[in-house]
C-alpha positions in Angstrom: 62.4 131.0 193.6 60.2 131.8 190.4 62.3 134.2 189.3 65.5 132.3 190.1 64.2 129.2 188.4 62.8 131.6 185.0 67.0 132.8 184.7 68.0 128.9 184.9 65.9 127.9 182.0 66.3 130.6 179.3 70.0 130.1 180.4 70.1 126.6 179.8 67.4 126.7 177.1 65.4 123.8 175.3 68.4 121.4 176.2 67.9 121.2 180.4 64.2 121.4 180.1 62.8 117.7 179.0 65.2 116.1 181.7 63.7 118.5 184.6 60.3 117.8 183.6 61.4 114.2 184.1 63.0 114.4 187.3 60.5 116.7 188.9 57.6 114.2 188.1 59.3 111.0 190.7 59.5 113.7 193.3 57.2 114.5 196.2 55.0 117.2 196.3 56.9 118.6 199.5 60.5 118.6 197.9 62.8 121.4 199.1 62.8 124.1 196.4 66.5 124.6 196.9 66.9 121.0 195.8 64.9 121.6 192.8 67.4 124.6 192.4 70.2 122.5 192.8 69.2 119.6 190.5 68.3 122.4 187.3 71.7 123.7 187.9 73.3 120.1 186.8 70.9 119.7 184.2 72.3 122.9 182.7 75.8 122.3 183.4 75.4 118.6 181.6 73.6 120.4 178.7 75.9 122.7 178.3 78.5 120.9 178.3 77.3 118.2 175.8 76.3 121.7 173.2 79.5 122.6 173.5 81.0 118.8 172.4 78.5 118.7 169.6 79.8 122.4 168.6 83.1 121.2 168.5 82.4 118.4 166.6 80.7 120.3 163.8 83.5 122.9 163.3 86.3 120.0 163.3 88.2 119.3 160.0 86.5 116.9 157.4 89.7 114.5 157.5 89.2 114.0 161.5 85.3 113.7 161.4 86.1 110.4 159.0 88.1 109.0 161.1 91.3 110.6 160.3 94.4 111.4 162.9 96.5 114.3 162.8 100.1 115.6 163.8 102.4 112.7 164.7 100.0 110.2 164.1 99.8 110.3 160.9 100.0 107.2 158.4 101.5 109.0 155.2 104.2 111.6 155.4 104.4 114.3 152.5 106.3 113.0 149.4 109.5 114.7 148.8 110.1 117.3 146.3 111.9 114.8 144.0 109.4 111.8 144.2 107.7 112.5 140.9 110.4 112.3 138.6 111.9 108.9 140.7 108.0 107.7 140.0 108.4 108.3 136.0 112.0 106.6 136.0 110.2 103.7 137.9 106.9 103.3 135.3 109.5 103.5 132.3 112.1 100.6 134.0 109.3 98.7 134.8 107.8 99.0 131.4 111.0 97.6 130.2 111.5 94.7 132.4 109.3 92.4 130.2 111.7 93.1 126.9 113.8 89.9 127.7 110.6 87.8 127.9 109.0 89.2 124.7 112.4 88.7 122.4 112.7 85.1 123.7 109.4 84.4 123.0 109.9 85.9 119.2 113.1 83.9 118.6 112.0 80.5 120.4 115.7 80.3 121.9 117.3 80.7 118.4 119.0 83.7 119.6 120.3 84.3 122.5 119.2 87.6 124.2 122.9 88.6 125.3 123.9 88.9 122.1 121.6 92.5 122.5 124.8 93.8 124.2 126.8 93.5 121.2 124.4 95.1 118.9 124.8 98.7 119.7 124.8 100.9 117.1 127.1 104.1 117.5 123.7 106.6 117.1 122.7 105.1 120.7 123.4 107.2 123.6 126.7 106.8 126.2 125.1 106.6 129.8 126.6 109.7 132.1 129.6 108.5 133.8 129.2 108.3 137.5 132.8 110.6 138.2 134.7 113.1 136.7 131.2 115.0 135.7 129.5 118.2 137.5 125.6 117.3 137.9 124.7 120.2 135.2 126.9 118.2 132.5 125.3 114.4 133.7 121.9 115.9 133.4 122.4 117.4 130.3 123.2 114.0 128.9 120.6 112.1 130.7 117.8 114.7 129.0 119.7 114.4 125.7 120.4 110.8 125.5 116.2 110.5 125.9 115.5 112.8 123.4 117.6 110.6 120.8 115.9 107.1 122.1 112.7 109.5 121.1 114.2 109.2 117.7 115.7 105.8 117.8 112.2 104.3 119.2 110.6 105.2 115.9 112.2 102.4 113.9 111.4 100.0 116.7 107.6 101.1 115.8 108.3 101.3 112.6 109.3 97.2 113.1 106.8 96.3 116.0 103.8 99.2 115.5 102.0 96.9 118.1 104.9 96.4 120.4 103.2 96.6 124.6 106.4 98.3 125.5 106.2 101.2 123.2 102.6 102.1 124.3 103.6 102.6 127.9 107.1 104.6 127.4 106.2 106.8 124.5 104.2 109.1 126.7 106.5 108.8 129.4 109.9 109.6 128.1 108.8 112.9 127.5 107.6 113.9 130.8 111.0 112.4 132.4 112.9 114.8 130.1 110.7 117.4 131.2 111.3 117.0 134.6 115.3 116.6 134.3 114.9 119.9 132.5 113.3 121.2 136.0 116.7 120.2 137.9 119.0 122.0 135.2 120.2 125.4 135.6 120.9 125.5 131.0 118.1 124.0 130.2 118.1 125.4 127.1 121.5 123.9 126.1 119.3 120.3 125.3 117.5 120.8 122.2 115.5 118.1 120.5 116.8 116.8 117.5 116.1 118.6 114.3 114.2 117.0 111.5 117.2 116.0 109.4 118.9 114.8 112.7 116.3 112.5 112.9 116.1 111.3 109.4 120.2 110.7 110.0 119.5 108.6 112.6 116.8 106.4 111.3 119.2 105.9 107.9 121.8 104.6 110.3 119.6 101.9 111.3 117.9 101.1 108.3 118.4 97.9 106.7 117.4 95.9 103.8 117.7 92.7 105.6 114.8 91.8 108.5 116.3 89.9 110.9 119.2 92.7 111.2 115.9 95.5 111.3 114.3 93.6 113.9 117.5 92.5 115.9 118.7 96.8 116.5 114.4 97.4 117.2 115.2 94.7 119.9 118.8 96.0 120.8 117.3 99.8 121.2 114.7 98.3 124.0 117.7 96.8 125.6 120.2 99.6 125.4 117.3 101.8 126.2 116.4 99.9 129.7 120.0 100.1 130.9 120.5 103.6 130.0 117.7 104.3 132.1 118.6 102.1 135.1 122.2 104.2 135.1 120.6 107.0 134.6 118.4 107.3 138.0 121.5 105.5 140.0 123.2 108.9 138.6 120.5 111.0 139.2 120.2 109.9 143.0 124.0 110.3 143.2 123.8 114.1 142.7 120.5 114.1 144.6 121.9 113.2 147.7 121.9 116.0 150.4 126.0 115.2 151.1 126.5 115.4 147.3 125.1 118.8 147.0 126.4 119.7 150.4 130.1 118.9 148.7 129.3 120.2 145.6 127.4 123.6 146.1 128.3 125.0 142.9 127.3 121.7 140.8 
């Protein structure tokens, strides 16, 4: 038995041996040695079977030791390949939507904020028409009709340096043109507009009298809102797995 018992306990280690020394110590002095045997041998079984839970637990991924599941019970789904550039369009629309407020706020209800419609200038961009166009060609007016608003939104600062609006699609206009760029197969085919281009385009809009200045700064934000709300209904139109199923060579 001695040597029987010394291969249990370097087998089992320092994990069996405080719980024997505890269950030996109820027991009569005249206890069978086989059921000493026999009790060691689930002691080690239990301690080995707790190591290797503990082991298991160590070596598991960070995500599941917080708390985390895995596989099909997961919460969150990867985003799809497209979801950054829907996110831009989103922060610029939504940047927009407070336009209306802030114009009737300015005028008081002197003018009414329909009348925006009316005052489009020729310099602003035509919105890509939603048939009759390949998605290389719609594109390539989407990233080209936001390079001009680039432009155009400099005599809105130029009228409203302090304007909310401006703050948060200044940065944001660039990086949506970036990313329409990303989808084109000619990228190269949308430049931005040259220095005189620009200076063109600001002379269109100039004016000597303030309320006309201030009424196309207003009428850009306005033009420039819709022009982006078509331009992500056209975008998703060509994103659309039947489109580009139907349209392989778009």
């Amino acid at each position: 038995m001695p040597s029987t018992c010394s291969k249990l306990f370097v087998d089992c280690g320092a994990f069996a041996l405080p719980l024997f020394s505890s269950f030996i110590s109820v027991l009569p002095p005249c206890t069978d040695p086989r059921l000493l045997i026999a009790a060691l041998l689930l002691l080690c079984t239990s301690a080995a079977a707790a190591a290797a839970a503990a082991a298991a637990l160590t070596d598991a991924p960070p995500d599941l030791l917080a708390g985390e599941t895995s596989g099909e019970g997961s919460v969150e789904e990867a985003p799809p390949l497209a979801s950054n550039i829907w996110r831009t369009w989103e922060r610029l629309i939504e940047a927009t939507k407070q336009h209306q407020k802030e114009f009737e706020q300015e005028f008081q209800g002197n003018v009414d904020y329909i009348l925006l419609e009316g005052h489009k200038r020729s310099a602003f961009p035509v919105k890509c028409p939603m048939s009759n166009y390949s998605k290389e060609a719609c594109l390539q007016r989407l990233a080209q009709g936001l390079l001009v608003y680039t432009v155009l939104l400099k005599q809105v600062e130029k009228e409203y340096p302090d304007n909310s609006i401006l703050r948060e699609i200044k940065p944001g206009i660039p990086l949506l043109v970036a990313q329409i760029k990303e989808k084109m197969k000619r990228s190269e085919r949308v430049p931005a507009p040259s220095s005189s281009q620009e200076e063109q385009l600001l002379k269109q809009l100039d004016s000597p009298d303030t309320f006309q200045r201030r009424m196309t700064a207003h009428s850009i934000l306005s033009h420039l809102r819709f022009f982006l709300i078509d331009g992500k209904r056209a975008f998703r139109k060509w994103e659309t797995p039947r489109r580009q199923k139907d349209n392989p060579s778009a």
